[in-house]
Structures are given as structure tokens and as C-alpha cells.
N, C-alpha and C positions, 0 to 999 in steps of 0.2 A: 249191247246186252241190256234190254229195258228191263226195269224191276218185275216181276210178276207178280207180285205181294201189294194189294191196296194199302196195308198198315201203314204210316210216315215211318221211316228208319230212324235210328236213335244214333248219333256218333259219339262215342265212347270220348273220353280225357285223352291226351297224350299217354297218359303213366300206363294204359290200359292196351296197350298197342302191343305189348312182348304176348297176351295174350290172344295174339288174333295169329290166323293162321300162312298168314299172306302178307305181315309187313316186314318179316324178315329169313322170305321165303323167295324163290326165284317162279315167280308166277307166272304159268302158262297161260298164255293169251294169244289170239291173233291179231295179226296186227287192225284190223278195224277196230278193234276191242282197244287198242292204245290211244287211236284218233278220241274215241267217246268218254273215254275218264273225265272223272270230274273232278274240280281244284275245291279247295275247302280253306275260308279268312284265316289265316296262322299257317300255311302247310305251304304256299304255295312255290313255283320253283324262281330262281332266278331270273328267270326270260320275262316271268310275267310281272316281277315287282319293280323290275330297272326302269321300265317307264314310268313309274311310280317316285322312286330313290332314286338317287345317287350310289353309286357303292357303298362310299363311306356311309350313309344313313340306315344302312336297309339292316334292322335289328338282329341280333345275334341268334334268334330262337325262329327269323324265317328264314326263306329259299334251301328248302329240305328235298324241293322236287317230289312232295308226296303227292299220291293223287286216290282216289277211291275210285271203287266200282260197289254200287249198294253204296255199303256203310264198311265196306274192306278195304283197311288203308293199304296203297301198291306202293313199294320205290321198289324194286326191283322184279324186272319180268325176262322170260323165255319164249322166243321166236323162234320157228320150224318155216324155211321156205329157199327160196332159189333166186340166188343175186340175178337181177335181172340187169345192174348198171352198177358200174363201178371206176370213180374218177380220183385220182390220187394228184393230191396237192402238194406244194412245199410241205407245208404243217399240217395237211389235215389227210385221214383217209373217208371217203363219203360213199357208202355202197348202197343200193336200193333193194331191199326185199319181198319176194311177191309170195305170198302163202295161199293164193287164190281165193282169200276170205272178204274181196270185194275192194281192197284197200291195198296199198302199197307204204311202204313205212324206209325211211333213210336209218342205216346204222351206222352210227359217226364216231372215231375217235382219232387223236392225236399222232404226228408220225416225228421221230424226229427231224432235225434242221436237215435240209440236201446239202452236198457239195455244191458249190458253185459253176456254173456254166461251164468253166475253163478247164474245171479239173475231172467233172463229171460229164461224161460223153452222152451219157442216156437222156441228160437233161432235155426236154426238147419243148416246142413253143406248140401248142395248139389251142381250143377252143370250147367254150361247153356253151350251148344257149348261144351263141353270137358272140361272148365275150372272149377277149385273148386274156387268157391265163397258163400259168406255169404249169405241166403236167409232166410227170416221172413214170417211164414205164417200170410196169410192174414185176419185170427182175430186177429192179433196182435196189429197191428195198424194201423187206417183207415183213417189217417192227411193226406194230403200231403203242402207243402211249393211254393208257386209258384215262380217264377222269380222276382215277385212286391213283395214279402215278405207276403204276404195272403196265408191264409190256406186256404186248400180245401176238402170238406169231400169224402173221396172217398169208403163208407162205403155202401155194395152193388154191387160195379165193381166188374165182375169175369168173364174169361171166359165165350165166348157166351152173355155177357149181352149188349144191343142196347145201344149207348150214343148219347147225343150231347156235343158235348166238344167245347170250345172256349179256345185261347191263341195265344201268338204269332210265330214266325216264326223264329229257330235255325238249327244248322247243326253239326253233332257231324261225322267223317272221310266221311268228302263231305255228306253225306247223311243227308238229311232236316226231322226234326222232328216238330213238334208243340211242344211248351212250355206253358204246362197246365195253365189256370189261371182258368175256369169255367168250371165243367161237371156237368151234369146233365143223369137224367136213361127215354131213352124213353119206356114207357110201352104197349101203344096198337098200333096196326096199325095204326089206322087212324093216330095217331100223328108222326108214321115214314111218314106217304105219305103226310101229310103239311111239314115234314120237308124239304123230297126232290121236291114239287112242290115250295114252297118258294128259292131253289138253283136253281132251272130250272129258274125262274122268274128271279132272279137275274141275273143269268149268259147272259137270253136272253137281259133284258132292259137294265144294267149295262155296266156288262162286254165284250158282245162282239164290242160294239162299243167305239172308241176312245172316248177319253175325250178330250175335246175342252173345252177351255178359252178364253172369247172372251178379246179384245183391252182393253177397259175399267175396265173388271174386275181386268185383269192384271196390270194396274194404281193404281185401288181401293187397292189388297193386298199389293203390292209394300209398298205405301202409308201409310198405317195399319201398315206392318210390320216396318219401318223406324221410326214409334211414338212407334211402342212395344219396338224398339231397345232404346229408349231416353231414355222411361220409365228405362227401365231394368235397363242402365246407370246410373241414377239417381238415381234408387232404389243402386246402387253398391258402388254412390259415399258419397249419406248417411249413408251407412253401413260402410265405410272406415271411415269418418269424427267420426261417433259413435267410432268404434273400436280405434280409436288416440286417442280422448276423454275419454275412457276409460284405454287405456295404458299409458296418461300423471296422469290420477289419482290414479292408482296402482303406478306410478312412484314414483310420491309426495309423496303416502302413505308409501311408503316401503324405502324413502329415511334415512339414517342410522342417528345416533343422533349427533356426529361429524358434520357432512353437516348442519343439523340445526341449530345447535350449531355458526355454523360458519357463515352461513344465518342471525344469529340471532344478531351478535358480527356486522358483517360491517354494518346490519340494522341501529345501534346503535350507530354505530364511526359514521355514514353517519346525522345522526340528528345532535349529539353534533357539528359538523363540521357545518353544516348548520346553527344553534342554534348562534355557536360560531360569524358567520360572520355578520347574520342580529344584533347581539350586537355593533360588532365593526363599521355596518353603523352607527348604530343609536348613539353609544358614538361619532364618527366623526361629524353625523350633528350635536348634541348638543354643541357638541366645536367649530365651524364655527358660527353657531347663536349667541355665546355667543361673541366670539370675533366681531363678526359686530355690536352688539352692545353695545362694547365698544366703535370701531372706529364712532361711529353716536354719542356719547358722548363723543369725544374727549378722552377719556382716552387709548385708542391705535392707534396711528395716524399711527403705520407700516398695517395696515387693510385697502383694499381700495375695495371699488364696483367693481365688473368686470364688 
């Protein structure tokens, strides 16, 4: 989908993205249209930073898996088309979609663990490419696992069968797959030709035109996002004050009997000490009272008024 606009695109902030129409939309594309997206420094997904990083390294604020078309940030898109290959692994389901838009696209997601050889009859040995790998026929099990941790029933996909599938956007050796989160079985015609006049629609009113932000909105998210960042803060520094709170009182609780013990002894020497002193005020003032009044009765004249 080449830009038609000579103008250079403008790529909005992060904070600015709730305002676009398409990053937290399920965007119709075909699948050539997933092949051509483009990645952008700060956005990009996992696949493409791990050569890069290490796991542990790879910054909290990337592998978002975001991608643009124009200047329209995509993580999640909608495919219309007809499994044309479909190999089921221990862990993994791997289907091929053809929308006849030039390109073919794999949509992948998770399945859970098989039974073992012994206990599972269906398990059986074949091949994909030349290689022997484990394959599970496909009554076996009809789960699949998404990326967001949701099942998916995938119970009906087989070769040749019409889908529409939703999920977001990976890449396993450079080449870009959807990451299943929703399919569904389209059954009659008429509901494949809404599917692809609703992508036509889109691609014409959406996507082929830039996205524009104007001045003020750009203020507004800004704005927005600077009170979500306070909030968050606040929410993080309540949770820190909670979590002290709660490790000074496993402290106290788990403090040994000795420490208390001991806690308990200076408690103790610390009263009688005090106890000890406000006596010795008070036997003092009662022996200066008593001696002044002798010296006012003459009977100790070494006593004098200060």
C-alpha cells in the first residue's frame, strides 16, 4: 500500500496513539498489506530486537510488536481468506492463509502439551519440508492458546475451510505471521463479500490517508497522558508504602525470642530508671520544704530564702 501523498508523514508521540483510529482497532488488511508494514526505533517487536538483546536487556518500553502503515500505528489486524495448509505440532498450531491478494501469510498460536505416545493413540510421526517432526491429527485436539493466554476453539479449521481470523502482528526468521487471538468459520458467500467490502471500506476511508492530529489534540493527550503518568506513580508509591508495611510486620512477627526478650529487659530497666528518678525529685523537694520551714521557725537559721 504505497503512500500517494508527496508530503513526508508526521509520526505523532506515544501518548497520541488512543487518538488514531487503527491502534486499538482490529484492522482490515490483506495479508500483502502485513508483509509491507513498516517498524519504527521504540515500537519494534520482539523478533526483530532479540538479535539485538538479550531478553534480560531488551527495555521495558520496547517489543510492542507495533507496526505502521503511512503514519497509522497497527498491533492488531483482521484477515479474510481460505487455510490453504494447516500442520499441528506438540506446542504449536501453524495454518497458512491465502486471500488471493498476492501473498500468503501463516497464522500461529499455541496449543496445549499432547499426551504422550503411549497413552495417546493419535499421536503419530510424519514430516513437513523433509524434516521428521511430531504431528497430531486434527481430532485430537481442537484448543489453541493465544499469545494473551485465551483459548481458541479451533474446532472445524481444515484445509480449504473460509476464516476470519483476528490477532496480532509477529515474525518468526524475518517473515511476519499473525498471532491468533480470534477465528471464526465464514460459511456463505454473502458473508465472505461483507467481509471484503468492509476491507475495501476501510482501506479506502482509513488507511489510505495520513492521519493528522491537530495542535490542540496533541496538548489534550499530552495533558491526559502526564495525569495517567501521576496516577500510575501514585498507584506504585502506595504499593511500595503497602509492601514496607507489610515487610516491617512480617519483621516484628518473625522477630526471634532473644530480640524480645531483650526488647522486653531495657523496656524495663528503662521504667525502673525513670520511676527511680521522679522518687529521688520528690524525696529532694520534700527535704527542702521541710528544711524551710524550719529556718521560718527559727529552728535552722543555716536555711536562708534565695
Amino acid at each position: 500500500m504505497p503512500n500517494s501523498l508527496d508530503a513526508p508523514l508526521t509520526f505523532y508521540p506515544a501518548y497520541c496513539f488512543s487518538l488514531s483510529p487503527t491502534h486499538n482497532a482490529w484492522v482490515r488488511l490483506f495479508a500483502v498489506d502485513v508483509h509491507t508494514l513498516q517498524e519504527r526505533a521504540g515500537f519494534e517487536g520482539l523478533a526483530t530486537l532479540l538479535p539485538r538483546y538479550t531478553c534480560s536487556q531488551i527495555p521495558s518500553n520496547l517489543g510492542q510488536n507495533l507496526y505502521f502503515h503511512l503514519n497509522h500505528p497497527i498491533k492488531w489486524i483482521r484477515l479474510v481468506g481460505v487455510i490453504v495448509a494447516l500442520d499441528v505440532y506438540p506446542t504449536r498450531w501453524i495454518m497458512v492463509l491465502d486471500d488471493s491478494s498476492g501473498a500468503t501469510i501463516e497464522v500461529t498460536c499455541g496449543r496445549p502439551a499432547p499426551l504422550s505416545s503411549a497413552s495417546d493413540p493419535t499421536l503419530i510421526s510424519e514430516g513437513r519440508t523433509g524434516q521428521n517432526k511430531e504431528l497430531i491429527t486434527l481430532n485430537a485436539h481442537t484448543t489453541g492458546v493465544t499469545a494473551t493466554d485465551r483459548e481458541v476453539d479451533l474446532s472445524g479449521i481444515d484445509v480449504g475451510t473460509v476464516v476470519k481470523a483476528r490477532g496480532g502482528i509477529g515474525a518468526f526468521r524475518e517473515e511476519r505471521q499473525m498471532l491468533l487471538e480470534r477465528i471464526s468459520i465464514i460459511h456463505t458467500t454473502n458473508e465472505e463479500a461483507t467481509a471484503w467490502a468492509e476491507a475495501t471500506t476501510f482501506r479506502k476511508g482509513i488507511l489510505s490517508i495520513p492521519w493528522v492530529v491537530s495542535e490542540m489534540e496533541e496538548k489534550q493527550a499530552r495533558r491526559k497522558a502526564k495525569g495517567l503518568d501521576l496516577e500510575r506513580k501514585a498507584r506504585e508509591e502506595r504499593r511500595k508504602a503497602k509492601q514496607k508495611s507489610e515487610d516491617d510486620r512480617k519483621r516484628r512477627k518473625h522477630m526471634n525470642e532473644d530480640e524480645r526478650k531483650r526488647a522486653a529487659v531495657d523496656k524495663e530497666r528503662l521504667r525502673r530508671h525513670r520511676e527511680r528518678r521522679e522518687r529521688e525529685e520528690e524525696y529532694g523537694k520534700q527535704e527542702y520544704d521541710k528544711l524551710k520551714k524550719q529556718d521560718r521557725d527559727g529552728e535552722h537559721p543555716r536555711i536562708r530564702n534565695p
